[in-house]
N, CA, C and O atoms as a GROMACS GRO file, in nm:
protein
  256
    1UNK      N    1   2.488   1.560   0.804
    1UNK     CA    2   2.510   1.618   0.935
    1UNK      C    3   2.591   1.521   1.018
    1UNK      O    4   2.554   1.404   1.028
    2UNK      N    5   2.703   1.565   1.080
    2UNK     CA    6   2.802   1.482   1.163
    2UNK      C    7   2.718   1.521   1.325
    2UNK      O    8   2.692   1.636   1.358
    3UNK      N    9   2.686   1.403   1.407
    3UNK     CA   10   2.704   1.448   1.540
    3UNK      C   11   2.811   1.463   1.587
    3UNK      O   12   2.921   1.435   1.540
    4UNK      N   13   2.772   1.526   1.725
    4UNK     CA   14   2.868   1.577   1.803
    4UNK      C   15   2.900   1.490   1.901
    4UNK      O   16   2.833   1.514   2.001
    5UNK      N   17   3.014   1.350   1.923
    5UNK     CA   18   3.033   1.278   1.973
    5UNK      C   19   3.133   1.294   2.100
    5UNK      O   20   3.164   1.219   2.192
    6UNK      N   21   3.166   1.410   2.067
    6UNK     CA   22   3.300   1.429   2.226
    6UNK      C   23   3.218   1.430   2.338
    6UNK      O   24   3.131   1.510   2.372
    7UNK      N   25   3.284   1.269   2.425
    7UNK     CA   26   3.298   1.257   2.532
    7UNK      C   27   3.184   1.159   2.545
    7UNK      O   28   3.170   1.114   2.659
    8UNK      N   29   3.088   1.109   2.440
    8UNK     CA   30   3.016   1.033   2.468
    8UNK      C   31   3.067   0.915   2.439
    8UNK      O   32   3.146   0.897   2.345
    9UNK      N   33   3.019   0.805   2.533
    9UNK     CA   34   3.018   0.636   2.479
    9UNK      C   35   2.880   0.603   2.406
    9UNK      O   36   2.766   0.639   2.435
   10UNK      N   37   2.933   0.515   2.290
   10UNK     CA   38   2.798   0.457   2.224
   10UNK      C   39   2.719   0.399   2.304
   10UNK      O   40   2.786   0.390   2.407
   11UNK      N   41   2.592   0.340   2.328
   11UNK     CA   42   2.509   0.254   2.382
   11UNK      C   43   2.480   0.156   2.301
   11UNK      O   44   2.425   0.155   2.191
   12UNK      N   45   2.550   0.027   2.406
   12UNK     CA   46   2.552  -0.115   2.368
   12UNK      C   47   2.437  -0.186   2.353
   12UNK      O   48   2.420  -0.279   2.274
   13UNK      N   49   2.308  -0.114   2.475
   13UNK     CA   50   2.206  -0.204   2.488
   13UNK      C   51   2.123  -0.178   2.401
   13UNK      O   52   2.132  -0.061   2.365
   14UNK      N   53   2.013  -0.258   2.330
   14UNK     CA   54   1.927  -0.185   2.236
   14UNK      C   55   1.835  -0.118   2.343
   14UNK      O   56   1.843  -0.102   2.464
   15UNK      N   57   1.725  -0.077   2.223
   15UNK     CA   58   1.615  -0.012   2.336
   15UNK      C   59   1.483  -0.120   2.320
   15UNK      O   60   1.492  -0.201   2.228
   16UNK      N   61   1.402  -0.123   2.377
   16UNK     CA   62   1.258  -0.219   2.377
   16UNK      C   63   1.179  -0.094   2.307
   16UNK      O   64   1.191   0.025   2.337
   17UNK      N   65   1.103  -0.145   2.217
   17UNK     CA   66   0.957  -0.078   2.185
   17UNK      C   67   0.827  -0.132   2.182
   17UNK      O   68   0.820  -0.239   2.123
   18UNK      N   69   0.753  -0.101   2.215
   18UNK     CA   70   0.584  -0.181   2.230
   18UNK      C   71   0.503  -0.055   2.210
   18UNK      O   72   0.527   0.065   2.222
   19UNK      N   73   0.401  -0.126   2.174
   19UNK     CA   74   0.268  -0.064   2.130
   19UNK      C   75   0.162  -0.072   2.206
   19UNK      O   76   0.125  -0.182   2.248
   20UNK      N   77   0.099   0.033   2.234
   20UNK     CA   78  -0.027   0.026   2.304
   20UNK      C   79  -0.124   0.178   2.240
   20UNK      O   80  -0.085   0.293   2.222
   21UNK      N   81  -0.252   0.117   2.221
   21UNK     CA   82  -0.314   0.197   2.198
   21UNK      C   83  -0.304   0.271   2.093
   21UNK      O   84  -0.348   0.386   2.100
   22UNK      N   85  -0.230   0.212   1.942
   22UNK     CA   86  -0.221   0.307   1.865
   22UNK      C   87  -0.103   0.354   1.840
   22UNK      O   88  -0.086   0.399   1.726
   23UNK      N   89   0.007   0.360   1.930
   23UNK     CA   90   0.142   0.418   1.977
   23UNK      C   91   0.230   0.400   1.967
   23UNK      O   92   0.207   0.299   1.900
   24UNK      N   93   0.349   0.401   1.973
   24UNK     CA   94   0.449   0.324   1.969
   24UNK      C   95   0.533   0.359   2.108
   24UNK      O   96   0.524   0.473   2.156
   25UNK      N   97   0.627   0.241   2.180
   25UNK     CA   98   0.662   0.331   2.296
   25UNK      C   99   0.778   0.288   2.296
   25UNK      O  100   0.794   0.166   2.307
   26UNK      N  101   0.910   0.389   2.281
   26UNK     CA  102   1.034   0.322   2.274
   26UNK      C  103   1.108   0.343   2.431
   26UNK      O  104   1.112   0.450   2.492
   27UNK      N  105   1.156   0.231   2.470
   27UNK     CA  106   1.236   0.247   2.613
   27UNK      C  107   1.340   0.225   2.589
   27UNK      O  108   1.354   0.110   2.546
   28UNK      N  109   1.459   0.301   2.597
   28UNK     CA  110   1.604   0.328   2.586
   28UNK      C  111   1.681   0.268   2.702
   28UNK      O  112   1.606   0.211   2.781
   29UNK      N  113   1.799   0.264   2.731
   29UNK     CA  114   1.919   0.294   2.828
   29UNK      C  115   1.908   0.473   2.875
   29UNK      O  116   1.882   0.577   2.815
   30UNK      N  117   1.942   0.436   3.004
   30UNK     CA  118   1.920   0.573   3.086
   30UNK      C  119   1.826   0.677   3.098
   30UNK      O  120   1.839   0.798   3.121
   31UNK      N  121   1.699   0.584   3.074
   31UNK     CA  122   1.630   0.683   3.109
   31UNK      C  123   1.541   0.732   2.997
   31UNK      O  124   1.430   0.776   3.024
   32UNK      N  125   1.595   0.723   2.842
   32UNK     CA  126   1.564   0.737   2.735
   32UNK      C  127   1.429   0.684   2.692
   32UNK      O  128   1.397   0.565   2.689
   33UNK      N  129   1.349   0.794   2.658
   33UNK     CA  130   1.205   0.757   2.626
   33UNK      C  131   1.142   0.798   2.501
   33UNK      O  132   1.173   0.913   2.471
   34UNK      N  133   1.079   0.752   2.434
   34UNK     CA  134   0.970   0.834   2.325
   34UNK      C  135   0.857   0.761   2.294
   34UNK      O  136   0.830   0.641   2.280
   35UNK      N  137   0.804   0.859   2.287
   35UNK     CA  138   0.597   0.811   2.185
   35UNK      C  139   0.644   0.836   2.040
   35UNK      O  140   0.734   0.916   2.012
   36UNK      N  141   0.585   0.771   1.961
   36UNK     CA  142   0.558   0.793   1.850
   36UNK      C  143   0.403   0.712   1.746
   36UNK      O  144   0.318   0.624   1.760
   37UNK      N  145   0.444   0.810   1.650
   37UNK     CA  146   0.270   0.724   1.625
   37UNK      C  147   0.318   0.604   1.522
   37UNK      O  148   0.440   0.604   1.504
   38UNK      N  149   0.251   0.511   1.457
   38UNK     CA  150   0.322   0.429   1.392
   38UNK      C  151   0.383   0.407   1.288
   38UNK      O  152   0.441   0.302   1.258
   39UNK      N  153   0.370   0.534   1.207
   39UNK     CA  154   0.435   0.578   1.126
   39UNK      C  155   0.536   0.593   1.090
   39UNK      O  156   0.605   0.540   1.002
   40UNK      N  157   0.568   0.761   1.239
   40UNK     CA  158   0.686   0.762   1.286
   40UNK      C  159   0.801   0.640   1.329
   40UNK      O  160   0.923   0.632   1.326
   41UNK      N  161   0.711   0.568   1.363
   41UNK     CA  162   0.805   0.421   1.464
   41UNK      C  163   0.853   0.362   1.326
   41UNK      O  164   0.974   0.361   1.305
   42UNK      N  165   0.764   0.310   1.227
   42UNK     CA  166   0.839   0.280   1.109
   42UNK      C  167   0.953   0.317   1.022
   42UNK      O  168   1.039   0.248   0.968
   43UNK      N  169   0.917   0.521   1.025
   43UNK     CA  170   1.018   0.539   0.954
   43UNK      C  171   1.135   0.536   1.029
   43UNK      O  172   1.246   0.511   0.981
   44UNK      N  173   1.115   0.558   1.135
   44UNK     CA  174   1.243   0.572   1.217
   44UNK      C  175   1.324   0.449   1.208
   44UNK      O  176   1.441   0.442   1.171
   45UNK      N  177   1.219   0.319   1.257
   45UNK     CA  178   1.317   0.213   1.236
   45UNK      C  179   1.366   0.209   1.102
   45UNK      O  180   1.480   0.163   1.095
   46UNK      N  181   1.316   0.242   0.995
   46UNK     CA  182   1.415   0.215   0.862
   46UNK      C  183   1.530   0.290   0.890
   46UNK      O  184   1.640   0.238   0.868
   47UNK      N  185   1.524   0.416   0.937
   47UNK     CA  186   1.632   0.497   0.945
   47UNK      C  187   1.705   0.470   0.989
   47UNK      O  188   1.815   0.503   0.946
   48UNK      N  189   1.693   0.383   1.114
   48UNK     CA  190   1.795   0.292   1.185
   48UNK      C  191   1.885   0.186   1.116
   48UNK      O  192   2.006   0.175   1.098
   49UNK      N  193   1.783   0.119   1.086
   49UNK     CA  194   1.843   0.013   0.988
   49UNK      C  195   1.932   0.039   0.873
   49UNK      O  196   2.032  -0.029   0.847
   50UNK      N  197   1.876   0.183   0.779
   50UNK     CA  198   1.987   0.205   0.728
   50UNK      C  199   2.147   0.247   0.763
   50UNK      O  200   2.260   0.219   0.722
   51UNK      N  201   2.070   0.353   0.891
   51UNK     CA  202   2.227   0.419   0.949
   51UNK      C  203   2.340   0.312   0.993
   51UNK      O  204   2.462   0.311   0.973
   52UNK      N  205   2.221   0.188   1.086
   52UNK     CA  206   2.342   0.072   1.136
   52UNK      C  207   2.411  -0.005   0.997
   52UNK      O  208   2.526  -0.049   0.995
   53UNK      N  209   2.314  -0.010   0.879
   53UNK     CA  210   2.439  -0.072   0.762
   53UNK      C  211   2.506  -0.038   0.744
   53UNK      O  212   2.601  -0.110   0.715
   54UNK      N  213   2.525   0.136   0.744
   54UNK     CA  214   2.626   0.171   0.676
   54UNK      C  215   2.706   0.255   0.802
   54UNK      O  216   2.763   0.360   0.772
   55UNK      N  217   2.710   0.208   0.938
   55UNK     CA  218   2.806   0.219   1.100
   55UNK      C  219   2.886   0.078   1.064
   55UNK      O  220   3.005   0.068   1.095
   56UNK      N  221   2.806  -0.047   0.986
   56UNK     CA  222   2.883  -0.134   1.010
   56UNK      C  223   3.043  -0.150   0.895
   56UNK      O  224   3.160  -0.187   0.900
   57UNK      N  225   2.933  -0.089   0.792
   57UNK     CA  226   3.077  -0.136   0.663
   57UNK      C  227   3.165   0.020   0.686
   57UNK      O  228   3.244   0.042   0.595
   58UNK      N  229   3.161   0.098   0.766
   58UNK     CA  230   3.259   0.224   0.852
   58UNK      C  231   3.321   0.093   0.912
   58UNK      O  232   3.371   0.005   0.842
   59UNK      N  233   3.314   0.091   1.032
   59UNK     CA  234   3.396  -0.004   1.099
   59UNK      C  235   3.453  -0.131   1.066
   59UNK      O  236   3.525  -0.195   1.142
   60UNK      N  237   3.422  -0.161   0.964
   60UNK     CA  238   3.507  -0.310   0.847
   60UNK      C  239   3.585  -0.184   0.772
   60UNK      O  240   3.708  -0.188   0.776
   61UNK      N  241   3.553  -0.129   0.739
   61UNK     CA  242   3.672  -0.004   0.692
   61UNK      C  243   3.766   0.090   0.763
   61UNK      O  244   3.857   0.144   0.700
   62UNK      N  245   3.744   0.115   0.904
   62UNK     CA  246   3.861   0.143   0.991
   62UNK      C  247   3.928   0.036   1.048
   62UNK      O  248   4.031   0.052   1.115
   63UNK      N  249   3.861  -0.105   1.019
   63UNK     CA  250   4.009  -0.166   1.082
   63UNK      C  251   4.117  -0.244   1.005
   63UNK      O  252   4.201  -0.325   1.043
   64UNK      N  253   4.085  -0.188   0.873
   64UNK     CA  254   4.110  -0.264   0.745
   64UNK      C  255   4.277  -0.226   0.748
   64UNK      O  256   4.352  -0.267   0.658
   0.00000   0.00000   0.00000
């Protein structure tokens, strides 16, 4: 699945996440919020981690 990027800028800042109670609590740029349970927070961060490896070797490949 491609997002739909027209007209958006990426976000530079990361986001903070902490835990309370079981939870996970992610705080974004602008406003950007989510709960998740810790599961979720895990898989997600892998998902991250994978997507940013392979955002980075994209961009070593567009400026090649």
């Amino acid at each position: 699945m491609k997002p739909d990027t027209a007209g958006q800028q990426p976000e530079t800042q990361p986001g903070i996440a902490t835990a309370e109670g079981g939870l996970v609590f992610l705080d974004g740029p602008d406003g950007v919020a989510a709960t998740m349970t810790a599961d979720a927070a895990a898989r997600t961060g892998q998902s991250l981690i994978n997507a940013a490896a392979v955002a980075a070797g994209q961009q070593v490949s567009a400026e090649a």
